[in-house]
ROFI-107858 format. One line per 10 residues: number of its first residue (from 0); for each residue x, y, z of C-alpha. Coordinates in nm, 4 decimals, padded with zeros to 6 digits. Layout:
<sites>
NUM) X:Y:Z; ...
</sites>
This chain:
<sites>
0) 03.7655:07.1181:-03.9862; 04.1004:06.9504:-03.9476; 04.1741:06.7910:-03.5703; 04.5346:06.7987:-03.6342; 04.7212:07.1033:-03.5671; 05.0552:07.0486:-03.8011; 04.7913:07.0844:-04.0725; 04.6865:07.4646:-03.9943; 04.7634:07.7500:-04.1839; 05.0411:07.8999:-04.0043
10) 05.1345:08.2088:-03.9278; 05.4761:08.2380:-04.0859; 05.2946:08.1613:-04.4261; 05.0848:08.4984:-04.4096; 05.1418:08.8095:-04.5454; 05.0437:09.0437:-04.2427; 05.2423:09.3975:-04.2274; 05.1167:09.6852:-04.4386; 05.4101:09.7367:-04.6093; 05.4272:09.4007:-04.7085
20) 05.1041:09.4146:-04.9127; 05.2198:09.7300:-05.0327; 05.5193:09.5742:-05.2014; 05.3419:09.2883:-05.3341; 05.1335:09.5375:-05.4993; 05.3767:09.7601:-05.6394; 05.6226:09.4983:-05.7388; 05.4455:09.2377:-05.8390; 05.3491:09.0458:-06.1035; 04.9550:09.0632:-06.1391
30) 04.7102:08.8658:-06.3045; 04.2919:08.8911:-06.2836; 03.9806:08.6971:-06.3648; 03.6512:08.7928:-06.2955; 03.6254:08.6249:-05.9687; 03.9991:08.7292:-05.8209; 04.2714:08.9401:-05.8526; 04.6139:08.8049:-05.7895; 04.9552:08.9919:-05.7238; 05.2679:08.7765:-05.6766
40) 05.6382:08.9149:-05.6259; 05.8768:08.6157:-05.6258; 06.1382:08.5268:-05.3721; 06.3742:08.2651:-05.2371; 06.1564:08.2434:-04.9273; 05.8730:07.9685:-04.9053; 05.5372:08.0977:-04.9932; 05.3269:08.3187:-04.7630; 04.9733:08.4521:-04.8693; 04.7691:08.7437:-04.7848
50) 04.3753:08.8224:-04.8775; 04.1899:09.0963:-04.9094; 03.8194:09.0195:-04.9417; 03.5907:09.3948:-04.9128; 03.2326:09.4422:-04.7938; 03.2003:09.5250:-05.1672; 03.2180:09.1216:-05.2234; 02.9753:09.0385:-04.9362; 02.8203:09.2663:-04.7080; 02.8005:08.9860:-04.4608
60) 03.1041:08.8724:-04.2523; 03.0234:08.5078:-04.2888; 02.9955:08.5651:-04.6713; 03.4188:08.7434:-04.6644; 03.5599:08.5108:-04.4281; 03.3830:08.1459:-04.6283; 03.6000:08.2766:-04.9080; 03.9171:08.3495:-04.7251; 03.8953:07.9726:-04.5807; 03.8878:07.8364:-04.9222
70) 04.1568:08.0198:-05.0835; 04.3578:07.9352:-04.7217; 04.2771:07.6077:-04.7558; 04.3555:07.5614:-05.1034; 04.6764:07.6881:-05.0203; 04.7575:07.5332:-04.7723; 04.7605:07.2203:-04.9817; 04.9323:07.4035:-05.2522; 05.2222:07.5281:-05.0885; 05.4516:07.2703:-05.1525
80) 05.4350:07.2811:-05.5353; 05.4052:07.6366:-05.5248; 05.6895:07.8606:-05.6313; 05.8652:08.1245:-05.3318; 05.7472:08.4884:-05.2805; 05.4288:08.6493:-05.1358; 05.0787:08.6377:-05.2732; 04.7659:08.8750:-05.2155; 04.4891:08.7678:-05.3344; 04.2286:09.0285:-05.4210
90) 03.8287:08.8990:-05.4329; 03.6232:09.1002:-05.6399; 03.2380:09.1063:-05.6090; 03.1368:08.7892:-05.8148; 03.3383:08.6128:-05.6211; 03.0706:08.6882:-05.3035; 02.7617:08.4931:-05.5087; 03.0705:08.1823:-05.6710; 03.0724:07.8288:-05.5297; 03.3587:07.7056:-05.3699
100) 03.3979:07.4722:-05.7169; 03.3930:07.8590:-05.9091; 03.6224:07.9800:-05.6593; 03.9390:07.6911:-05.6558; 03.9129:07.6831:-06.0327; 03.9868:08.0743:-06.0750; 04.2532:08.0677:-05.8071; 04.4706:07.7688:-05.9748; 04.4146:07.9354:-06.3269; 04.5624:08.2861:-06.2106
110) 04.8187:08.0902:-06.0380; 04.9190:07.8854:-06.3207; 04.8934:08.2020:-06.5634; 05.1343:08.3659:-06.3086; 05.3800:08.0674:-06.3401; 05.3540:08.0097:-06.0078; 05.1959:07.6629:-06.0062; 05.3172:07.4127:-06.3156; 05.0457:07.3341:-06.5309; 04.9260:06.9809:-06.6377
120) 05.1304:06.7594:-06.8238; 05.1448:06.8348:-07.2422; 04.9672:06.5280:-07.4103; 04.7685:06.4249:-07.1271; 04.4075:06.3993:-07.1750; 04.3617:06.4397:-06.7659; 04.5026:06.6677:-06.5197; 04.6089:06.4173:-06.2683; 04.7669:06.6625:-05.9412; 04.4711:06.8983:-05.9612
130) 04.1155:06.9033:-05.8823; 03.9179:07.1900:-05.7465; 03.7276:06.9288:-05.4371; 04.0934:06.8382:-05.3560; 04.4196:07.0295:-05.4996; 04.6641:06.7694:-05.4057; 04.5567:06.3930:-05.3969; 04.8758:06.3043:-05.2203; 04.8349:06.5964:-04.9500; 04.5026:06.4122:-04.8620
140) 04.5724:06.1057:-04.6015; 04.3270:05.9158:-04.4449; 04.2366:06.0066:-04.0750; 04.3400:05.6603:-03.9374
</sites>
């Protein structure tokens, strides 16, 4: 858990209202693996993301909400390369029995298919910005 509180997940970066998933869904750009589902609809306003994890994907509460941290998390971190506009992010059942590794991996794929996130550098052997333990190197400080 992180002790300091300017690191949370705020609210103003959620997608909450109804109609607000609704429009992601109708108007936005989708992508899918096997793990996740991803709908994005661009904007001039900073990223916000919304989740919607079923019982389908884990019967268990503990199961939904482990993967809703992760993708949270991993967002959090994200969201200063990441492009404007809302996100829902849609887990579908395999994601219930994927590691966290399985689970970061999906999520930056669909978000670089979407063009949301930029990719890794053409000619480079290494992706340097992204690794599914830690998304960001230079979001990660040391607690001092």
């Amino acid at each position: 858990m992180t002790s300091d509180p300017r690191a949370r997940f705020p609210r103003s970066a959620r997608v909450r209202l109804r109609a607000e998933y609704t429009a992601v869904f109708e108007h936005g750009r989708r992508s899918g693996d096997a793990l996740l589902g991803l709908h994005w609809a661009p904007g001039p306003q900073p990223p916000r993301l919304g989740l919607a994890v079923s019982r389908k994907v884990d019967p268990r509460a503990v199961g939904r909400n482990r993967i809703k941290r992760i993708l949270r998390e991993a967002t959090r971190r994200l969201r200063p390369q990441l492009a404007g506009g809302d996100y829902v992010v849609v887990a579908r059942p395999a994601a219930g029995r994927a590691s966290r590794g399985q689970i970061l991996e999906a999520y930056l794929k669909l978000l670089r298919r979407a063009g949301a996130l930029p990719g890794p550098a053409a000619g480079v052997t290494m992706p340097a910005a992204v690794s599914p333990e830690f998304p960001t190197p230079s979001s990660s400080t040391p607690d001092t």
